[in-house]
Each structure stands twice: as C-alpha cells, then as structure tokens.
C-alpha angles and dihedrals in degrees: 000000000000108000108226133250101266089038089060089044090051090053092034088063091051106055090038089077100048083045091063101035088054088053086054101123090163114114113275119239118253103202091049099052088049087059107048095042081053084064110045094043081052088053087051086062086252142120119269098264126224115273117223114179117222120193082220156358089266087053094059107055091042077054092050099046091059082063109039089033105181121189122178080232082069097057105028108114119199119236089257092055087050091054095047084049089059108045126099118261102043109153124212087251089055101061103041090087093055085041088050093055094045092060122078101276107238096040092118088069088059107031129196118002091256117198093215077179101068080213096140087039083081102034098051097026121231134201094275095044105037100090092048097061116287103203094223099042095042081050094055101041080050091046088054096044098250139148125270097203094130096054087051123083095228080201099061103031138027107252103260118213114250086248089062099043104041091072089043091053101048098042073052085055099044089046094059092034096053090047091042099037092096088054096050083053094063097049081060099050093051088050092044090056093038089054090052082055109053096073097168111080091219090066098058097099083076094068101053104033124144085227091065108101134178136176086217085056098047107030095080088057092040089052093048089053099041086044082059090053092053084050094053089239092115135054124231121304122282109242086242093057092049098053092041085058097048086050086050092055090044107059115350111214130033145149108226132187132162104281103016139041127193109207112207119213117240111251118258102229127024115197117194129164098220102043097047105035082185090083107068120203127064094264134125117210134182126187125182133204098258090045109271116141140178127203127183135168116238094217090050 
C-alpha cells in the first residue's frame, strides 16, 4: 500500500520536528530540564529527584559510578559462606546479608533505574497506554492477523479490517524510519564508544539501564505514534507521553533513577554524512563540550 500525498506531508511534519531537536547542539537549560523531569518523575507517582548536570554521556556514568561504586571484593563470597548458602535451613534472615553484598554497593542513594521518557510506555504497551496504540502490542495483533478495533476512535473514524490496516501501518513505519535512521545512528555511535570505555565488567549494567534515556532512542517510537495521531489511527496523548516528550526536548540524553537524575549536555557539534552533505566521507562524529567524542563508520 503507497501512502498518499497528504498522508507523507502529514508524517513528514511530524518527523521534521525530532530531526531537528536531535541536531540541537545549543546548551541545554538547566532550569528547564529540572522542571520537566520534576514532572514527569511527579506523574510517576515519585519525588522530584535530585538533579545532577553532566558535559556528556561519559561524564555520567563516571558521575554514577561515584554513587553506585562496585568492587569484585563486594560480592565475593568465601567457600564457608557458600556452604552456608547451600545448607538446609537457611532463613530468609539469614540470607539478606549475603543478598546485601551481591547487589552494587550505593544504589540506595539512586534508587530504582526510572524511564522519565516513557519511551518504553509506547513500545511495550502499559495499562494507561494500551488503548491509545502500544507499538508492540498493535505489531503483534497485525503479525497474527487481528482487529484493531481497540486502537481505533470509533467516533472519529470508521473501524478499518486488519487487512486494511496492516499495509497502512508498515508504509507509516518506512516512512518514519527512512526520515529518523540517521538518528537512531547517532544514538549508536555514542553506545558503541561508551562500551569501548567501560572497561570494568561490573559496570556494564550502565550501559544498558533502563534509566538511560535518549531523544535519539526514543524519537523513532514517539514519531510512529504521533504519525498514527495525524492519521487518525490513534487517540489523544497519555499525560505520561506528553511529559516524556517534553524531557526528551529538554535535555536529550540522560541517565534517570528514582532519586537522582544525571543530565547529560547536548554536543556541541554533530557530524552526519547524510544531513550535511558538506562533510564528505561516510563517517559520524560527535564531539562534546569537555572533550568526549564518538566516531563510527557508517559501512561498518
């Protein structure tokens, strides 16, 4: 199915905007992004979190790991304590002290990994998103054949058949993912480099946190959803979406718990072959403010 010409401008106007705010390399403002991740940690149901501001990526997780510190020394465990591990009759008293020692040491002073995107609200689907078009769970109902119906406002549009709906719904999809690729390869190009970085294995969990949230991650999923609401295939914005959108604009990468978040400047020069055709090469390259950069080929 070929989406028509009204149907690409409509998309089009919405990726146009993520694409830009994803080539910000302005200084974010602070007082902003303290307020909106104030709001979206308040939506969660949670206290507004101390904000600490980072110059880069690199620099938060150097920053995180000051508060969360891990050794092998904390969760070695000696062969007596095994054994004790392992005999009958081990309470659960018993065993929080051992439990204590196998978890990073500091993580009190976080608390829980926190998504203030919401990103993951829209791509796995959740009680409060669900009805207005969860990307994983609208994926799978097309992948086995079923009615949307649920996804659809009866009031504003006539239910369409899955049949229908299922080519509609993946020339939506090529149409975001061929005007945000090039995002999605930024946000690449940034974890490759990180992973070069953390070196110790204990820190890995950094890399791959749930509170580790970017505007490059999570613009490609916010487009697809907001493309469906210029369709008319989704309903209004969830309050949570709405505020993670406006976290993602404020600031663009940060890594968020419970208590604490690490904001993340934005760099201060984005290099990418196929938005400025001035660069030559087939190379992406990020440069922040205290020095950190990432490179990656893009045949690689």
């Amino acid at each position: 199915m070929r989406l028509t010409t009204p149907q690409r401008q409509m998309i089009d106007a919405v990726t146009a905007p993520w694409l830009a705010a994803a080539l910000r390399t302005d200084p974010i403002d602070a007082a902003e992004a303290h307020a909106r991740i104030a709001a979206g940690h308040m939506q969660a149901g949670l206290a507004v979190p101390e904000i600490i501001l980072c110059s880069s990526p690199w620099d938060a997780l150097k920053k995180i790991k000051t508060y969360a510190p891990v050794t092998t020394d904390n969760t070695s465990l000696s062969a007596i304590e095994l054994q004790h591990l392992l005999s009958d009759g081990v309470s659960s008293h018993d065993l929080m002290p051992f439990i204590s020692r196998a978890q990073p040491q500091g993580w009190p002073r976080l608390g829980e990994e926190f998504d203030s995107s919401f990103h993951y609200e829209i791509s796995r689907g959740s009680e409060s998103s669900q009805e207005h078009g969860a990307l994983e769970e609208m994926n799978k109902r097309l992948e086995q054949g079923e009615a949307l119906d649920w996804m659809l406002r009866p009031d504003r549009l006539p239910v369409m058949p899955s049949s229908a709906m299922a080519p509609l719904m993946v020339a939506l999809g090529n149409r975001v993912d061929n005007a945000l690729s090039s995002i999605l390869q930024l946000s690449h190009a940034v974890g490759n480099t990180l992973e070069t970085l953390v070196t110790e294995s204990q820190f890995n969990w950094l890399l791959y946190s749930k509170g580790s949230v970017s505007l490059w991650q999570a613009a490609e999923t916010y487009a697809r959803f907001e493309s469906m609401q210029a369709l008319g295939l989704a309903g209004a914005t969830p309050a949570e979406l709405a505020v993670g959108r406006a976290i993602l604009n404020s600031c663009g990468w940060l890594y968020s718990f419970e208590r604490i978040c690490f904001v993340c400047e934005r760099p201060q020069h984005i290099i990418h072959p196929s938005l400025d055709k001035q660069s030559g090469g087939d190379q992406i390259r990020l440069a922040w403010r205290d020095d950190f950069s990432c490179e990656m080929d893009l045949d690689s």
